[in-house]
C-alpha positions as CSV (number, residue, x, y, z in Angstrom):
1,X,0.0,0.0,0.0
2,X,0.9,3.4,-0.9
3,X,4.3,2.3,-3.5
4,X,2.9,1.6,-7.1
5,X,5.1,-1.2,-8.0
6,X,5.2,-1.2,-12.0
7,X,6.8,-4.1,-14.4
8,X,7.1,-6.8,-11.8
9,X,4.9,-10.0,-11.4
10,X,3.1,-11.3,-8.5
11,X,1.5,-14.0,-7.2
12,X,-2.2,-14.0,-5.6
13,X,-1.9,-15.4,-2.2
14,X,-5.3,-14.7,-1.0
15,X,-8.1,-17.8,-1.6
16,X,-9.7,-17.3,-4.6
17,X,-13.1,-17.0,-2.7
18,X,-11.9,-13.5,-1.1
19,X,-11.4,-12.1,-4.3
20,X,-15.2,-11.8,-4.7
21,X,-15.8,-8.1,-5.1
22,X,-16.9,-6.4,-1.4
23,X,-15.7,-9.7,0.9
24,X,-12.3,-8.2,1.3
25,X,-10.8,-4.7,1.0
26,X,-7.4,-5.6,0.6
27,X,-5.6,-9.2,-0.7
28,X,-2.1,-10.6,-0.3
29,X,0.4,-11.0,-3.1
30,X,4.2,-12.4,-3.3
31,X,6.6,-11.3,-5.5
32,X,8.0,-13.6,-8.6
33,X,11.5,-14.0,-9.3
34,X,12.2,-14.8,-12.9
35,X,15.5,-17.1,-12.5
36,X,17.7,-16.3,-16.1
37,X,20.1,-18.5,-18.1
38,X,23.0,-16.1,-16.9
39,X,21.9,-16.8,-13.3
40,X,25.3,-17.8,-12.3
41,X,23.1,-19.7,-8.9
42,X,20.3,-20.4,-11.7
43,X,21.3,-24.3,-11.2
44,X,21.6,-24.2,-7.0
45,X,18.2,-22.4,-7.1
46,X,16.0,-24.8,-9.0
47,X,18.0,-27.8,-7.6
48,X,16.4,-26.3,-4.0
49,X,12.9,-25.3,-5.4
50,X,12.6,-28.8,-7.0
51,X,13.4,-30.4,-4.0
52,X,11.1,-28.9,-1.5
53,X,14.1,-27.7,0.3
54,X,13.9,-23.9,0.3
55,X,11.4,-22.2,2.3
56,X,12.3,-19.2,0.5
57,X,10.8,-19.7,-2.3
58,X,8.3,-22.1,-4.4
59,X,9.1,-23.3,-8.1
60,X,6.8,-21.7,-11.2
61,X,7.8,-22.6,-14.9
62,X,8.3,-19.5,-17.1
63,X,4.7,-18.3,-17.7
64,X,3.0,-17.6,-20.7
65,X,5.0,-14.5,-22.1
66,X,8.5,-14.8,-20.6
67,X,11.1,-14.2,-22.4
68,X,13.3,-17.0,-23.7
69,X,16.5,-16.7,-21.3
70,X,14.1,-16.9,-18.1
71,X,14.5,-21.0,-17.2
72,X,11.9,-21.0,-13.7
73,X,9.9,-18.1,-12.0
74,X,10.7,-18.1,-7.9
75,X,7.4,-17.4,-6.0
76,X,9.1,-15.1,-2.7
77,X,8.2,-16.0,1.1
78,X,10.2,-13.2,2.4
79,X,7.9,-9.6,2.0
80,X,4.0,-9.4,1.6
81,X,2.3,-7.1,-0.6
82,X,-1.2,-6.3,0.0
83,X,-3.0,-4.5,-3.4
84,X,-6.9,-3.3,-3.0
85,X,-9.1,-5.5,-3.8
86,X,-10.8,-3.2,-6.7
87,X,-7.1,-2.7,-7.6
88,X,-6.3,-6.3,-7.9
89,X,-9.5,-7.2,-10.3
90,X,-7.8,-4.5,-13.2
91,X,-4.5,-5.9,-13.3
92,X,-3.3,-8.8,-15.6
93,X,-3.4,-12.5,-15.1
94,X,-0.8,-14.4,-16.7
95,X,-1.6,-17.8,-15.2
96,X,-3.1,-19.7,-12.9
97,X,-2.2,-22.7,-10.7
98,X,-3.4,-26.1,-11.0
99,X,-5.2,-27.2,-8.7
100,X,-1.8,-29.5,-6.9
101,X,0.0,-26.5,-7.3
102,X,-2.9,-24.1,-5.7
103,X,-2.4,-27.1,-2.6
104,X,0.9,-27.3,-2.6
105,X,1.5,-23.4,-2.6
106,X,-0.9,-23.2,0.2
107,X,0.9,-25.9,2.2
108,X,4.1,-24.1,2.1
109,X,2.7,-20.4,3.0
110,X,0.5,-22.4,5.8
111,X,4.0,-23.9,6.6
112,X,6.3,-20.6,6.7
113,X,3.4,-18.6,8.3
114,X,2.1,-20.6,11.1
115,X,4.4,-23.8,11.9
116,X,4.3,-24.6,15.3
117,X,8.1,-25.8,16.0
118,X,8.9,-27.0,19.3
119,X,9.9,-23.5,20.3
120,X,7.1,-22.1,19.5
121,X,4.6,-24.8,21.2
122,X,6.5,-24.6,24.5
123,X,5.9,-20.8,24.4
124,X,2.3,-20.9,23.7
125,X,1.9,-23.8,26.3
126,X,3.6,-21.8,29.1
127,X,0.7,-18.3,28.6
128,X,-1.6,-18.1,31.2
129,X,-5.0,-19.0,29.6
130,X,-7.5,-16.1,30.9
């Protein structure tokens, strides 16, 4: 909000269901990555994005419209964006998910978001419950 970000790409993480004009003001997006040929850590990066390894970032082929040198797209954990919603419904879809990537993609943001290591159980089991 507020910084018009121009020639970048972005990934919807908000259920399709709040997207429904006047259920949400506001939905979440990530930013893509394109990952290049001349990517000298092009090879280490889809190696780790293949293998479930990175919880950095989630694999995408090159959409409908990339340029030949771009090999993946990188969704990005690290920084949420939130657009308007009314915003949001003008701007240009390049491609959708299937429906094991829409559950995969949630997984991992469910994952990063809220996982409940042991740290953070033995925290919330020590809080007084009032």
């Amino acid at each position: 909000m507020g910084e018009r970000i121009t020639g970048a790409k972005f990934a919807i993480a908000s259920s399709t269901c709040d997207l429904i004009p006047n259920r949400r003001r506001y939905a979440t997006l990530l930013r893509l990555q394109p990952i290049t040929v001349d990517n000298p850590y092009a090879k280490q990066l889809l190696g780790e994005m293949l293998k479930f390894t990175s919880t950095q970032r989630m694999y995408l082929p090159p959409l409908p419209g990339d340029s030949e040198t771009i090999l993946a797209n990188a969704i990005l954990f690290d920084g949420l964006i939130q657009i308007r919603l009314e915003d949001l419904l003008m701007s240009t879809r390049h491609a959708s998910l299937s429906l094991v990537g829409w559950r995969i993609f949630g997984s991992i943001v469910r994952t990063i978001m809220v996982r409940a290591g042991e740290s953070e159980v033995k925290m919330r089991t020590s809080l007084p419950i009032e």
